[in-house]
C-alpha positions as CSV (number, residue, x, y, z in Angstrom):
1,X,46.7,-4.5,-15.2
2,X,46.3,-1.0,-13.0
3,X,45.3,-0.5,-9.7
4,X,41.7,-0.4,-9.1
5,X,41.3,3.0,-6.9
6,X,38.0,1.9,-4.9
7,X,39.7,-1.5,-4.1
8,X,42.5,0.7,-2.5
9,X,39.8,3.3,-0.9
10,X,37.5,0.7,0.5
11,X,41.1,-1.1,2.8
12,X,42.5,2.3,3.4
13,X,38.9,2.9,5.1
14,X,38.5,-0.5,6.7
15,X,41.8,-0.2,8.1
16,X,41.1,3.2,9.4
17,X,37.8,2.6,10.8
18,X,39.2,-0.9,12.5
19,X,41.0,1.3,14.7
20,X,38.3,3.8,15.3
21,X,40.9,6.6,14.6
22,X,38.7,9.1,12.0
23,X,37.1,9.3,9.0
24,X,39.5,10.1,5.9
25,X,36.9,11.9,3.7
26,X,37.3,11.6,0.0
27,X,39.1,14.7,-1.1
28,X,41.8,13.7,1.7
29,X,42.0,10.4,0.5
30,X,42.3,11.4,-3.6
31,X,45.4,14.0,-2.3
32,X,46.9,11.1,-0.1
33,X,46.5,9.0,-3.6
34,X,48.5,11.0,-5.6
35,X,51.0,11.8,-3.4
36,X,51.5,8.2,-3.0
37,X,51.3,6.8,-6.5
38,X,54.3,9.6,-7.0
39,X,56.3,8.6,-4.6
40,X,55.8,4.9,-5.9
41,X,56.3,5.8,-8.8
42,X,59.5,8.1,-8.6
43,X,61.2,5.2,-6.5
44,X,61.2,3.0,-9.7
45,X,63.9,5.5,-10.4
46,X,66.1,5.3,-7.8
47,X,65.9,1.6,-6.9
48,X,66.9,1.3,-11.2
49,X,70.0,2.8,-9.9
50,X,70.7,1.5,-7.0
51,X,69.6,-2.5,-8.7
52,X,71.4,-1.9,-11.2
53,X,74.7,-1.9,-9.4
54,X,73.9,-5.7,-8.6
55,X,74.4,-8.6,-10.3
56,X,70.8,-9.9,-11.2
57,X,68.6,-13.3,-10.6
58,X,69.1,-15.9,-12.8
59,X,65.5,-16.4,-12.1
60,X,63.8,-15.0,-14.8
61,X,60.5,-13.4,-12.6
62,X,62.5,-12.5,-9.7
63,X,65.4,-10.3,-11.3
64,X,64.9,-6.9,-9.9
65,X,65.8,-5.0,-13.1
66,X,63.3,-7.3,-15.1
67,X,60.7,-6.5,-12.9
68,X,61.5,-2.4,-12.6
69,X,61.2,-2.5,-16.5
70,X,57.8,-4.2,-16.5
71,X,56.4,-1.6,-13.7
72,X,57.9,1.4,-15.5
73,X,56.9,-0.1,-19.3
74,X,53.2,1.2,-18.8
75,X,54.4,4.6,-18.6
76,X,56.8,4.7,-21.9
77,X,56.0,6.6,-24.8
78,X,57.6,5.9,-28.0
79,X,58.0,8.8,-31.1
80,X,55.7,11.5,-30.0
81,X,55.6,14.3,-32.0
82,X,57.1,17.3,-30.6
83,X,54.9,20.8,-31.1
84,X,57.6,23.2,-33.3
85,X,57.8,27.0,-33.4
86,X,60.5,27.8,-35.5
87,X,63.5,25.6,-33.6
88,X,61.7,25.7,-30.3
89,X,60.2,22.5,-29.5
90,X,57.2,22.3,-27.0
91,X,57.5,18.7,-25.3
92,X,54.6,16.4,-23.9
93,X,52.7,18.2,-21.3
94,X,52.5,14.6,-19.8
95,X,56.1,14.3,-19.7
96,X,58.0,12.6,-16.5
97,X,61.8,11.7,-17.9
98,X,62.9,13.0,-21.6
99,X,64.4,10.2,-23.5
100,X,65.6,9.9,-27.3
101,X,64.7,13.6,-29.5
102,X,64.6,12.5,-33.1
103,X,64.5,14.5,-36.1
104,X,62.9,13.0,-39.4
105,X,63.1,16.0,-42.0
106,X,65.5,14.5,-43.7
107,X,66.9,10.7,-44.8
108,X,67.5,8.7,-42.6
109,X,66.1,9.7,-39.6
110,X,68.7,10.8,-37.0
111,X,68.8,11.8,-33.6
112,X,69.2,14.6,-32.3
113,X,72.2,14.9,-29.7
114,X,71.0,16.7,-26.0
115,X,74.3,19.4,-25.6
116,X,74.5,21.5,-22.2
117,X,74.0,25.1,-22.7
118,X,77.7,26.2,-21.5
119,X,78.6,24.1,-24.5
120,X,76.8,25.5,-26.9
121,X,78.5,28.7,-28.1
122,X,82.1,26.7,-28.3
123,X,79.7,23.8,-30.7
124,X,78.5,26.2,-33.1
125,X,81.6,28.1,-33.3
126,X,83.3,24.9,-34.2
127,X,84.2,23.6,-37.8
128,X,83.9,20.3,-36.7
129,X,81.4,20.4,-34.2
130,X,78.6,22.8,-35.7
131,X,75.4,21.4,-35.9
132,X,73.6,20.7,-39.3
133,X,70.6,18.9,-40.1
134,X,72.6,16.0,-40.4
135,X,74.2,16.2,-37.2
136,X,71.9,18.2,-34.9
137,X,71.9,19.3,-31.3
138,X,69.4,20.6,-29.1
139,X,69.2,22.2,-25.4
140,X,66.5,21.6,-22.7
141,X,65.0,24.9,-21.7
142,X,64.1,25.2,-17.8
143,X,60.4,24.2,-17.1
144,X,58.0,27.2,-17.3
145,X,56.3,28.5,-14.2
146,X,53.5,26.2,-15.6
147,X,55.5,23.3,-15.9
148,X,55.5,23.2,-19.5
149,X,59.2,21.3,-20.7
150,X,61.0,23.1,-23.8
151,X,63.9,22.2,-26.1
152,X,65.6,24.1,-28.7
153,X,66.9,22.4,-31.7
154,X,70.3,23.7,-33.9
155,X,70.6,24.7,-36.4
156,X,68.1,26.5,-35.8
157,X,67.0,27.4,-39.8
158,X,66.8,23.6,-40.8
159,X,65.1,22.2,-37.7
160,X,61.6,23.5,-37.5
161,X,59.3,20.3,-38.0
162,X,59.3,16.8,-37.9
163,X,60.9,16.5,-34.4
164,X,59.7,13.6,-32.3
165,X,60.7,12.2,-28.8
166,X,60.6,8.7,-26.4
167,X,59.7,10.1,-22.9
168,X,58.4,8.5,-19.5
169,X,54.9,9.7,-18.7
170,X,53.8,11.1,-15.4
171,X,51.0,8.9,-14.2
172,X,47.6,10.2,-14.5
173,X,46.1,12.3,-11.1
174,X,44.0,9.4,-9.7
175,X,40.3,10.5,-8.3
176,X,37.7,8.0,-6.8
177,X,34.6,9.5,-7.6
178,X,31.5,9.7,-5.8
179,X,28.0,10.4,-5.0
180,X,26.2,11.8,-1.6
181,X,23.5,9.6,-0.5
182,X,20.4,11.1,1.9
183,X,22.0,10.4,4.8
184,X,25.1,12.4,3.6
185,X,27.5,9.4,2.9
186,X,30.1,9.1,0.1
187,X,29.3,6.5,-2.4
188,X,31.6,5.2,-5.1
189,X,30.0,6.1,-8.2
190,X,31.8,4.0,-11.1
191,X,30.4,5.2,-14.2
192,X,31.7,8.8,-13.6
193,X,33.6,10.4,-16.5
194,X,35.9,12.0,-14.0
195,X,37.3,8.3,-12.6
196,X,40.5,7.6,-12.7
197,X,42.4,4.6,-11.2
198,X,45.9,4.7,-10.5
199,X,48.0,3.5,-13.5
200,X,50.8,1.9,-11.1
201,X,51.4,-2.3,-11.6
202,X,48.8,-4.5,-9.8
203,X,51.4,-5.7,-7.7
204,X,51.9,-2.3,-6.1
205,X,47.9,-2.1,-4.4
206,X,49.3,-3.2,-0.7
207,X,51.9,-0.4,-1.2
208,X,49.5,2.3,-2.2
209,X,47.2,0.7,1.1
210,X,50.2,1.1,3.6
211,X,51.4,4.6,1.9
212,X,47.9,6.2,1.9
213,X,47.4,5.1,5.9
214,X,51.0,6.6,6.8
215,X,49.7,9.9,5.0
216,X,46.3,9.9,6.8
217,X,48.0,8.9,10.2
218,X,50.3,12.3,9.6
219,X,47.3,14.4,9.0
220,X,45.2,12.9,11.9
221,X,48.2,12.9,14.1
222,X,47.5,9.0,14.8
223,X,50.4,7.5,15.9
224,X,49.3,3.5,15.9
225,X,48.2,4.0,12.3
226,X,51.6,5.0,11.2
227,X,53.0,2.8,13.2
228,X,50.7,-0.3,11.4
229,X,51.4,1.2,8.0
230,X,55.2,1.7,8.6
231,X,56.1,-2.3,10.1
232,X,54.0,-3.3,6.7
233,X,56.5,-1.0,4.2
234,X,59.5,-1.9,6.0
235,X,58.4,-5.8,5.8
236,X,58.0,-5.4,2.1
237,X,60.9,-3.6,1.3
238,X,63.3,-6.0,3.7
239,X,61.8,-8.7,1.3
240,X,62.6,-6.9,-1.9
241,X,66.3,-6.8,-0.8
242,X,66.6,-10.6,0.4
């Protein structure tokens, strides 16, 4: 189960207007949303890492890496076809972290090995090492300016087509939407096609609260916000590490 956005709009306001420090209008609050879902979301990532060192719970709904897994699970995606010209491969625009490349064209399906680009001349130059469409290699290509993620598959005259990948998906930009009433008021309007909740665990609404206020306190220069918001992050994370 996601994150309801208008649940997390209408505490980030209530918590804001408690202290009488501003009104966060709704286009600051969607680009506070974002920026906090990522930074949620990206920390998955790191705390994988640094969890991972550690030996886990043997209590099956507290083990750290368990839990990780089950937040970052939403965001998997398994065999997606990758968009071929010739051997250049066009990835997910949706993509996050590149896992597995595979390459079905012939039988059985194999994967495709990810090689470095220094090592590529010395690999095809190889007897032993030279890719063929048994045993094929491919290189990830630097981002475009637009962010668009490229790979190029060897050799490149038998792998042209049938090229699929596992990735981890960004999460989708969030927007609460909403109306203006007569009196000039935002109101949540639900039934827009432009709504989009945050796609982060239900478990992680408090931490989208506490991460939004910190961002509003910086851009409102309030002080006792971040304060409020900060104490409640620390408090969780110090829990997370017991």
């Amino acid at each position: 189960m996601a994150v309801i956005i208008n649940d997390v709009y209408q505490k980030v306001l209530a918590i804001a207007n408690k202290e009488q420090k501003g009104y966060i209008t709704p286009q600051e609050f969607n680009l506070f949303a974002n920026q906090a879902q990522m930074d949620i979301f990206e920390q998955y990532f790191y705390d994988m890492n640094q969890f991972g060192r550690i030996s886990g719970n043997s209590t099956e709904y507290s083990d750290m890496i368990n839990l990780l897994y089950e937040k970052i699970a939403v965001f998997e995606k398994f065999k997606t076809a990758v968009s071929m010209s010739s051997n250049n491969g066009t990835l997910a625009s949706d993509l996050y972290r590149l896992g597995t490349v595979f390459y079905s064209g012939g039988t059985p399906q194999v994967v495709i090995e990810k090689i470095n680009k220094q090592d590529l001349q010395y690999i095809q130059n190889s007897p032993l090492t030279s890719p063929t469409a048994k045993r094929p290699v491919y290189i990830h290509e630097t981002p475009t300016a637009a962010g668009v993620s490229k790979i190029k598959c060897f050799p490149a005259g038998s792998i042209t087509a049938d090229v699929t990948h596992n990735y981890i998906k960004k999460p989708a930009t969030v927007k609460w939407t909403y109306t203006v009433s007569g009196d000039y008021k935002a109101l949540y309007n639900g039934s827009a096609s432009d709504l989009q909740d945050f796609e982060l665990h239900a478990s992680e609404e408090n931490n989208l609260v506490t991460k939004i206020l910190q961002l509003a306190g910086i851009s409102i220069k309030d002080t006792l916000l971040i304060q409020t918001a900060s104490t409640a992050e620390s408090s969780k994370i110090n829990q997370q590490k017991q």
